[in-house]
C-alpha positions in Angstrom: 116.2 7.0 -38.1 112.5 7.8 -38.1 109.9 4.4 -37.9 108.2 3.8 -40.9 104.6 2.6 -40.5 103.1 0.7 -43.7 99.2 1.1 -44.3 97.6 -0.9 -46.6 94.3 1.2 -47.9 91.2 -1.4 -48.4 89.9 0.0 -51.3 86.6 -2.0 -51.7 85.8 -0.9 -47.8 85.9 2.6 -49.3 83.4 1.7 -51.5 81.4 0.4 -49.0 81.9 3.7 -47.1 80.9 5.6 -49.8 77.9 3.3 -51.1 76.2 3.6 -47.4 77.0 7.9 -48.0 80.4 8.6 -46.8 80.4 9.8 -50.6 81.8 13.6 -48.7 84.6 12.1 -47.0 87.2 13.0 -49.3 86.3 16.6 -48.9 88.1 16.7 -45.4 91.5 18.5 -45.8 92.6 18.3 -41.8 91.6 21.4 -40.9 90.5 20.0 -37.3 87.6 22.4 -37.3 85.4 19.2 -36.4 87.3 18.4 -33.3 87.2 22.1 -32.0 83.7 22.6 -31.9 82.7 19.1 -30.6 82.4 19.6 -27.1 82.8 15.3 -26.5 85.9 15.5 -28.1 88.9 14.8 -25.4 91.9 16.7 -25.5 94.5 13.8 -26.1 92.7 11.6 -28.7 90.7 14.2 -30.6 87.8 13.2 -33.3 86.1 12.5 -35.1 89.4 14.1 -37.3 91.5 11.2 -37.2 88.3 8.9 -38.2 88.0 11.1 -41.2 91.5 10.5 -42.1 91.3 6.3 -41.2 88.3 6.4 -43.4 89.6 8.3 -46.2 93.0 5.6 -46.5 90.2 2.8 -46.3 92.2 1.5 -43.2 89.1 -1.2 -41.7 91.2 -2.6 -38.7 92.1 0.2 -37.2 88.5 1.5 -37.3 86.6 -1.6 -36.3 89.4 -1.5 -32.8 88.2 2.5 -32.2 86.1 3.3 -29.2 85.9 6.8 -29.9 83.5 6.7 -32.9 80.9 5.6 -30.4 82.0 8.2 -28.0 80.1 10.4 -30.5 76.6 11.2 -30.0 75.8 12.3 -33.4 74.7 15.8 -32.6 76.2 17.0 -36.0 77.7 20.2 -34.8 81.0 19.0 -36.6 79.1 19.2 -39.8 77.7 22.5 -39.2 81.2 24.0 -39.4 82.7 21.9 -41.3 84.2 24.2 -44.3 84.1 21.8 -47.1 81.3 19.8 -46.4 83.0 16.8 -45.3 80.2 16.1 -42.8 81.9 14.4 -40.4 79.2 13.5 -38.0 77.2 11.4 -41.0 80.6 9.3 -41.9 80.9 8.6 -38.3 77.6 7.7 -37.9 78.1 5.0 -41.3 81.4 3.9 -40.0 79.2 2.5 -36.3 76.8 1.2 -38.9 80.4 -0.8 -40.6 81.4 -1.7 -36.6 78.1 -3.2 -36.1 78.0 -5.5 -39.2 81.8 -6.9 -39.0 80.6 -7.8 -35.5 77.5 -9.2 -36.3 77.1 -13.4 -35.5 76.3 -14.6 -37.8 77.7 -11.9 -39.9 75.2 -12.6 -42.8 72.4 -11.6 -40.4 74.9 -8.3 -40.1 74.3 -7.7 -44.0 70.8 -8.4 -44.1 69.5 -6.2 -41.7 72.2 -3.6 -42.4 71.9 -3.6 -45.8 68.8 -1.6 -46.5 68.6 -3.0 -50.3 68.0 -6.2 -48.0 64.6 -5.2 -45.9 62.4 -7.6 -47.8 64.3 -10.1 -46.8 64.7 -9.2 -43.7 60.4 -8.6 -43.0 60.1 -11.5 -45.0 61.1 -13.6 -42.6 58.8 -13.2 -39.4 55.9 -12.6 -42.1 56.5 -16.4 -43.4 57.7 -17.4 -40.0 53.8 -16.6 -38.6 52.0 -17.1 -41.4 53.3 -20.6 -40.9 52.5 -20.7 -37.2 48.8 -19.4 -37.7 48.0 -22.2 -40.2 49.9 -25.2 -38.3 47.8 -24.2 -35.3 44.8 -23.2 -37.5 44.3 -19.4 -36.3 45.1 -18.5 -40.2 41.7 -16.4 -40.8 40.0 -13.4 -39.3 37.6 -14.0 -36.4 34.1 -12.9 -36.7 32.7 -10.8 -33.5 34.5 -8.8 -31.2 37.5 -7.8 -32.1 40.1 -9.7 -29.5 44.2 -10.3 -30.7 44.2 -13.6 -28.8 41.3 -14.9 -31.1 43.5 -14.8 -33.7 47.1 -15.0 -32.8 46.8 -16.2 -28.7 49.4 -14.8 -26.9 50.6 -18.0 -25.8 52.0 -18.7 -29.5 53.7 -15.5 -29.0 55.2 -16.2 -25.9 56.8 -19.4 -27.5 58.5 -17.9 -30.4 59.5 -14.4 -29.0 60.9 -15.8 -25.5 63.2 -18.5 -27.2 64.0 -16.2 -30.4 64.7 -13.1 -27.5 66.8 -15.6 -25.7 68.9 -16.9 -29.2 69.3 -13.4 -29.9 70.8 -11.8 -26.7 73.4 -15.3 -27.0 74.2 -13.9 -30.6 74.5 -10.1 -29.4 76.8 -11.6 -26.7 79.2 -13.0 -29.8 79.1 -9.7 -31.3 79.6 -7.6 -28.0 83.0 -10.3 -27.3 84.4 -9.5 -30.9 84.4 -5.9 -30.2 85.3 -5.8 -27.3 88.4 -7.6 -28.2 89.0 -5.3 -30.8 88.5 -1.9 -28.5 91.1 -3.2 -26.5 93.7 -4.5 -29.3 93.4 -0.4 -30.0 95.3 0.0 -26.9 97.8 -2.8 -26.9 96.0 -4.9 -24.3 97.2 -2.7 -21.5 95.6 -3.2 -18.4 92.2 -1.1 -17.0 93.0 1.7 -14.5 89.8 1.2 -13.1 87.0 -1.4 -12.4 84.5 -2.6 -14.7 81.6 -1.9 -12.2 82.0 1.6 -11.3 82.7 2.9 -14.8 79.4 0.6 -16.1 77.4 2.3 -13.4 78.7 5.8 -14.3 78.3 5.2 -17.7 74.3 4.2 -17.3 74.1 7.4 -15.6 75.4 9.5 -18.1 72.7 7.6 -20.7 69.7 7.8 -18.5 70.2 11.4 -17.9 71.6 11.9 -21.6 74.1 14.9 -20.1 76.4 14.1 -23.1 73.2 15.3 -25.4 72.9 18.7 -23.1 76.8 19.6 -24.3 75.3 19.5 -28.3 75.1 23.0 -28.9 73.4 23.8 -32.1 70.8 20.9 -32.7 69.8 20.3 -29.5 66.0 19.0 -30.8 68.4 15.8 -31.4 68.6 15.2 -27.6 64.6 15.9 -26.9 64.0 13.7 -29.7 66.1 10.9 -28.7 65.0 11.0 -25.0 61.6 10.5 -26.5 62.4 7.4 -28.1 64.9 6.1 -25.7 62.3 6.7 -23.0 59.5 5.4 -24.8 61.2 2.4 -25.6 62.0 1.7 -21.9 58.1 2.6 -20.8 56.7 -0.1 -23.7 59.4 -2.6 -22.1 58.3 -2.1 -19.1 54.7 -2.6 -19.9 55.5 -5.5 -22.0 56.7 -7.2 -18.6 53.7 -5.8 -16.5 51.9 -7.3 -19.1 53.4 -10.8 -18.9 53.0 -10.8 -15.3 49.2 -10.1 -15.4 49.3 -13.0 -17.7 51.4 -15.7 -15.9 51.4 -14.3 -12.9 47.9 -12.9 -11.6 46.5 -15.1 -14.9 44.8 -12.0 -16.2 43.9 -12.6 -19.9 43.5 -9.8 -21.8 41.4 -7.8 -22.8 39.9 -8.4 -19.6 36.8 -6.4 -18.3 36.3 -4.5 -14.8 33.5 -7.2 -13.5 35.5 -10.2 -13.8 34.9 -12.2 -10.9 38.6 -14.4 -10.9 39.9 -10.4 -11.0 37.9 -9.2 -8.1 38.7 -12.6 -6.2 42.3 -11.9 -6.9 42.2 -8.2 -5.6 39.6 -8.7 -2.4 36.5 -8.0 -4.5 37.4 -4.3 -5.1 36.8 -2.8 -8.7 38.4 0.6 -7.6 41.6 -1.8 -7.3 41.4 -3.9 -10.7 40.2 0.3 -12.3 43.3 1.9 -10.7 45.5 -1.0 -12.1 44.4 -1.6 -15.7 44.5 2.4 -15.8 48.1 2.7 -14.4 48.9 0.2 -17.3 47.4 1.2 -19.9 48.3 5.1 -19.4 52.0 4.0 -19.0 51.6 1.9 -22.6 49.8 4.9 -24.1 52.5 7.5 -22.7 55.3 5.3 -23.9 53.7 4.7 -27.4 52.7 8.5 -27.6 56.6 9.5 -26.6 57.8 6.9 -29.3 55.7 8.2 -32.1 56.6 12.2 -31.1 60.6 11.1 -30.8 60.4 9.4 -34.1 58.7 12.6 -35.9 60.9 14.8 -34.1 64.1 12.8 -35.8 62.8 13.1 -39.5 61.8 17.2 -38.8 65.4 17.5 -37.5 66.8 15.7 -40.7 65.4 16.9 -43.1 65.9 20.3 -41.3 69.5 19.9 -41.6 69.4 19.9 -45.3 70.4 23.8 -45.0 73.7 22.7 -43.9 74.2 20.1 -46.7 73.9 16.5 -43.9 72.6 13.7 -45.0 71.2 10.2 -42.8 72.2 7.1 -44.1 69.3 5.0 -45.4 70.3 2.8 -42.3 69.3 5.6 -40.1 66.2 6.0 -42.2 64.7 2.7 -42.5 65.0 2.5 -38.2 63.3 6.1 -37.6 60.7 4.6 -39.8 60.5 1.2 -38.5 60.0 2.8 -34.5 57.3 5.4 -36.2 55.5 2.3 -38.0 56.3 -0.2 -34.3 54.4 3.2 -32.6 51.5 3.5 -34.4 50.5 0.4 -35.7 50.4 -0.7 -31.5 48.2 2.4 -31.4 46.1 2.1 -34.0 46.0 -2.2 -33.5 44.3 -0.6 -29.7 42.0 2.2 -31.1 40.4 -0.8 -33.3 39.5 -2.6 -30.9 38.1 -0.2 -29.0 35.9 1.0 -31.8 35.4 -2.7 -32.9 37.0 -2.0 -36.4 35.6 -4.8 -39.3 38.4 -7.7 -38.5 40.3 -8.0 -41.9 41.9 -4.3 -40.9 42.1 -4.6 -37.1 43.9 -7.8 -37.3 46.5 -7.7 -40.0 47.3 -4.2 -38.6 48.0 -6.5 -35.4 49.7 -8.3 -37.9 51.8 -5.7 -39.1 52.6 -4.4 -35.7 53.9 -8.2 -34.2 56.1 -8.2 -37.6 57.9 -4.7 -36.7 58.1 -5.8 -32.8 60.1 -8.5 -34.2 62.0 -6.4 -36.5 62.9 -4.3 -33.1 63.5 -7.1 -30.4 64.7 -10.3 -32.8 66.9 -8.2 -35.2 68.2 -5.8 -32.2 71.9 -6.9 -32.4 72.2 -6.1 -36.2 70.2 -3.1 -36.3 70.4 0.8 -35.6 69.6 0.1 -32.1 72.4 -1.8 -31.5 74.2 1.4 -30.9 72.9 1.6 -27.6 75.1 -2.2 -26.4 77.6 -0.4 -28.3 78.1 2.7 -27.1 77.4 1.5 -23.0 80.4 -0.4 -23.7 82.9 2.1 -25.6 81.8 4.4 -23.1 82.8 2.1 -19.9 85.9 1.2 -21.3 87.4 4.6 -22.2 86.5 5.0 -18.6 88.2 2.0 -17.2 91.1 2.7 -19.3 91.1 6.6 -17.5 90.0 7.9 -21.2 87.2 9.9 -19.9 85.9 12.1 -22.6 85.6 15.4 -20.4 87.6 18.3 -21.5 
């Protein structure tokens, strides 16, 4: 006699699927054509079909334990071919967006700043949180003169609440990351790795820093220039932010700091060729970096709004991020071209403003938001390789 298997359908987290714009998922009829032409999709456990299917019957658990929706890289060749418009590339993309709220700790900070109907809330807070800081320390007003950040908001204060807040968040992330990893490996019965955590990390980071899973994408490749962009542009403005902290606490540079300064020219053997060659090095790595962020972001909204010939939508998840790294981009740019030109104060410094209020939105709000995909992902992708799951055809 045949084993009967009881599923339960959780009809509000349809809803949900729906509400976020899974609304085409009931258009899938099985034909598999989605797991044909994806060229990520392995042999033994094809998708994103059977995702379709677990979404469609509502069935939360078994989702929320799947590795394979983040095997995906969202090139949305699935929902180029897709007959019936099921656009299964899209509901995968919603159903990472579900994985990354149910993990969230605390989870409420999951449905603020993954519920876009919630992004006042969720800029509201680091608006009042330094509004509050600049009066207790009495920096609440626009200096007269030369325009310098520090005048108004020193770095130091920033320091203090973005180290600490940085710190809190990476402890929540780690919550979040132990919650799914628990479920990824309840999807396979707890059996035991075939292979070490190490190797298959390592592997893994090289597959990302090269993006060769992108390169497979066939028809909307501009997705993988456009995302080394940002991805890139992100680690260049990272790197700068620590070059920048070092030149602070470390060579006690303050900044903006001019070519004459004799503590610099003590500090580098009196030479202004030396203190010239490093401020330039810096400053054309932040510029690159910013200038790569701005070009990936545009690059994402041409390439979605492009794909409206083929019926595929972007979640306003996906939206409110693109914008948020466009608005994080350019306001650092323009906060920098303002001070250069010596811009009246009210607009050069609450654009600073703005910009230190979407560089929290980034770092402070990482494990809840769109970018959380990358923690994600790096660990879907190292355990389908420790468990021998590669995703190679």
């Amino acid at each position: 006699m045949a084993q009967e298997t009881a599923f339960t359908p959780d009809i509000k987290f349809i809803r949900e699927l729906k509400a976020a714009g899974a609304d085409t998922m009931k258009k899938c009829y099985q034909c598999a054509t989605c797991s044909v032409v994806c060229p990520l999709s392995p042999d033994d456990r094809p998708f994103p079909r059977k995702e379709m299917v677990m979404a469609q019957w509502g069935l939360k658990d078994e989702l929320l334990k799947s590795a394979d929706i983040w095997l995906c890289h969202n090139c949305n060749d699935c929902s180029k071919y897709c007959p019936r418009g099921a656009r299964p590339g899209d509901v995968l993309a919603i159903l990472r967006k579900s994985v990354i709220q149910e993990n969230a700790f605390p989870r409420i900070m999951g449905k603020i700043v993954g519920d876009p109907k919630n992004i006042w809330q969720a800029m509201a807070i680091p608006v009042l949180f330094f509004l509050v800081i600049l009066g207790i320390t009495g920096h609440l007003n626009f200096p007269e003169g030369e325009i310098v950040f520090s005048k108004f908001f020193p770095v130091h204060y920033i320091d203090m609440i973005f180290v600490p807040l940085s710190a809190l968040a990476v402890l929540m992330f780690a919550v979040s990351m132990s919650r799914f990893w628990k479920n990824i490996s309840a999807e396979s019965g707890n059996k035991l790795p075939k292979g070490d955590f190490l190797p298959s990390f390592m592997e893994t980071l090289k597959e990302i820093m090269l993006h060769s899973k992108f390169r497979k994408c066939d028809e909307n490749k501009d997705r993988g220039i456009a995302h080394v962009l940002v991805f890139y542009g992100f680690i260049g403005l990272a790197i700068t932010t620590a070059w920048a902290v070092f030149y602070l606490y470390g060579l006690k540079w303050e900044s903006p700091y001019p070519l004459d300064d004799p503590d610099i020219l003590a500090l580098l053997g009196g030479s202004t060729t030396m203190v010239w060659i490093a401020r330039t090095i810096f400053k054309l790595v932040a510029n690159i970096s910013a200038i790569s962020l701005l070009a990936g972001g545009v690059l994402i909204i041409k390439n979605r709004l492009k794909e409206r010939g083929f019926e595929t939508s972007t979640s306003s998840f996906d939206w409110i991020f693109v914008g948020i790294v466009l608005l994080v981009g350019l306001s650092g740019f323009l906060a920098q071209v303002m001070r250069m030109m010596n811009f009246p104060p009210v607009i050069a410094y609450s654009t600073y403003f703005i910009h230190l209020v979407l560089v929290f939105y980034i770092i402070i709000y990482m494990p809840y938001s769109k970018l959380a995909h990358f923690v994600y992902r790096t660990v879907a992708i190292t355990y389908t390789k420790m468990m021998k799951r590669d995703v190679e055809m």
